[in-house]
N, C-alpha and C positions, 0 to 999 in steps of 0.2 A: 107934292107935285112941283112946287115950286124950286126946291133942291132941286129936282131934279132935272127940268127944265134950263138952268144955270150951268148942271155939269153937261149938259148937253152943248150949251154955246160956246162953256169953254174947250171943248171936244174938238167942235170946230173951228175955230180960234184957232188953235193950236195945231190944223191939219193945215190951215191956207198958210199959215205961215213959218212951218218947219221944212228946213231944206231938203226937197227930193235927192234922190241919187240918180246922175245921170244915167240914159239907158245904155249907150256906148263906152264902153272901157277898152283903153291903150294902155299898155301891160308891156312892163319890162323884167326880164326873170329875177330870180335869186341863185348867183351862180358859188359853186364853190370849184378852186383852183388853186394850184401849189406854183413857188416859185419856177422860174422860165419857161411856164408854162405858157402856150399858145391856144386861141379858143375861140369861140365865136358862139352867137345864140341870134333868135327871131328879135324882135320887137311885136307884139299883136295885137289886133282888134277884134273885139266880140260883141255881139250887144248882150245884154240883160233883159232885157223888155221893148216889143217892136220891132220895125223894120224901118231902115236907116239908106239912103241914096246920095251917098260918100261920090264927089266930085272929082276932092283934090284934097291932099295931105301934107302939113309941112311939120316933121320931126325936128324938136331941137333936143338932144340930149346930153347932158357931161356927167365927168365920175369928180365925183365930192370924198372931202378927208383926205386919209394918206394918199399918199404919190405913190410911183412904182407900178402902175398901169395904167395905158396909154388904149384907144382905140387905134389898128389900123387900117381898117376899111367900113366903110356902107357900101350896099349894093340893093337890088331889087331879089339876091336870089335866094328868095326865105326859102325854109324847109317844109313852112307852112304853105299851101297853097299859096300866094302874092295876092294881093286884096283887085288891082287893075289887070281884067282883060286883055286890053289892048292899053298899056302904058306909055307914056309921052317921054318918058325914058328913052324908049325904042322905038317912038316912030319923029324924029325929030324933035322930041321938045327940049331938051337938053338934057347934061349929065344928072345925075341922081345928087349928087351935092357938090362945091363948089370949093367945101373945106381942102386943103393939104393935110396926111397924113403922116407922122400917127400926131396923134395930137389927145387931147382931155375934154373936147368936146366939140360939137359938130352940129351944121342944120342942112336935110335931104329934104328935097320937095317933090312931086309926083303927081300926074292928074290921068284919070282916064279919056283916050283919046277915042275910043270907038264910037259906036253910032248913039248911043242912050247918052252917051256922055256921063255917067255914070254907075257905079255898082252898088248893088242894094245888097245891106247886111240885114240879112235875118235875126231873129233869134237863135242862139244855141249854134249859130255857124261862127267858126273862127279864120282869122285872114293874117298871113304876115304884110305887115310893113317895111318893115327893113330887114337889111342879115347884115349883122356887126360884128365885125371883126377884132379880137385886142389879144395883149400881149403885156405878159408880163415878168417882170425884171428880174436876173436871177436874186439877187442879194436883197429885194424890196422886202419892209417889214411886214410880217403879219397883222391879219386886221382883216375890218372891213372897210371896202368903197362903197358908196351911194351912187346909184343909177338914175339922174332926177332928170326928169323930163321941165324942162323952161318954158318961158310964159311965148315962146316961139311955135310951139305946139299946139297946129290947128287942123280944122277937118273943115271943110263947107262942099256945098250944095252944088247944083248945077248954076245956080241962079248967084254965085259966088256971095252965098247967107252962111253965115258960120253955124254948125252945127254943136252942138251942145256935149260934154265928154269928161270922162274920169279919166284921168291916170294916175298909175298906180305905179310907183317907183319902185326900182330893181337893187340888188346890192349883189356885190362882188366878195368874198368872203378868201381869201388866200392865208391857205393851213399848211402847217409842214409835211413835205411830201412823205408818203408811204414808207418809201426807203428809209428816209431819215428815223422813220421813228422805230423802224426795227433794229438801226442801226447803235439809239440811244437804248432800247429794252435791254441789247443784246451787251452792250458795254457796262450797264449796269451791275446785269447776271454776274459778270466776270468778274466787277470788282468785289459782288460781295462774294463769290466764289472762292476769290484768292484771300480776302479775310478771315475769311473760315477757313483755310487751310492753315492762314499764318496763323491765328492766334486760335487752334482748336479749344474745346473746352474740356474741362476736367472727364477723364472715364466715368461712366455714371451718372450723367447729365445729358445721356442725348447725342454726343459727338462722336465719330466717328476716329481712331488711333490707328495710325499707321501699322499694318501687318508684320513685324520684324521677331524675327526669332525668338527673342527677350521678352517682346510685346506681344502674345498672339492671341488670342481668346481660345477659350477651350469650344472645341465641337467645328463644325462646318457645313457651309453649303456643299450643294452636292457637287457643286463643280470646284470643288476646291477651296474657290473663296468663304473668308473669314466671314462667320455672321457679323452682321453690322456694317459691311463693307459693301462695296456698289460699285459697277464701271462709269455711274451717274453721278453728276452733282444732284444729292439733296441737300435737304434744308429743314433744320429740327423747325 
């Protein structure tokens, strides 16, 4: 009893003092993009557990590692429904951010102006914050960028009490476009196409010998062509 008693307090011990996860989470994607490509994505709020009465928002966000994309816009007009009713964007509060564009990192702020003076996030409902605009370089390396939200990134209350929140950082992933890579399959084929033409292999191993008079194999396809022979590139 006494064991057991012990593992009991250290149970609790260990519950008062392991860190919760906040119920709110700010969520920036995971984008993949090719070079001089042009693009944009939400930024979002979601809660996890409870209901939350979000005042005012101030996003700070920049892209981390390699260079070679730039954000060029924020605005209020997510895809996701926009977190503010009645936003202080649009009814006099001022611009959504302050930064010059395009730039590598930016801070928008936003407050609900309606009559609650606040919008309340449920569980399980999702809200955009921002719509981010970027751009990227034709000639930039591949790789990834990091979408990291800074310690500028706040939420609070009516009562202007900061709210408590996760976020959770986005990254930019720029791969070689499409074309390109059908461009290199197809360049490849050729060359070893044309090395098996130059240096065929011996008769009787598989290769294919040119159809010439001197050369012919005995018998035929029905169309004429020589067995062994193809209007195709194959490949022993």
């Amino acid at each position: 009893m006494r064991k057991f008693a012990t593992a009991l307090v250290i149970l609790a011990f260990v519950g008062l003092t392991s860190p919760s996860r906040a119920g709110l989470i700010i969520e920036a994607p995971r984008i993949t993009t090719t070079p001089g490509q042009a693009g944009s994505f939400d930024i979002l709020i979601y809660s996890i557990g409870g209901s939350y009465q979000v005042s005012a928002i101030t996003i700070e966000l920049s892209l981390s590692g390699l260079t070679g994309v730039s954000f060029t816009d924020v605005s209020i007009a997510t895809t996701t429904p926009y977190l503010f009713a009645d936003p202080g964007v649009t009814n006099g509060g001022g611009p959504f951010s302050l930064d010059p564009f395009p730039n590598t990192a930016f801070r928008a702020s936003d407050s609900e102006f309606g009559s609650l003076g606040y919008v309340q996030i449920d569980l399980g409902v999702t809200f955009g914050i921002a719509h981010v605009s970027f751009m990227v370089d034709p000639g930039t390396v591949l790789g990834e960028r990091g979408l990291i939200f800074g310690a500028g990134t706040t939420l609070s209350d009516i009562d202007g009490a900061p709210i408590a929140f996760e976020g959770i950082n986005g990254v930019v992933s720029v791969v070689p476009a499409p074309s390109s890579l059908v461009l290199l399959a197809g360049g490849l084929l050729c060359t070893l196409a044309n090395a098996r033409r130059r240096y065929p292999r011996k008769q009787g191993h598989g290769a294919c010998l040119a159809a010439t008079p001197g050369n012919r194999p005995t018998g035929g396809d029905n169309d004429g062509q020589p067995r062994g022979l193809s209007h195709e590139f194959r490949f022993a």
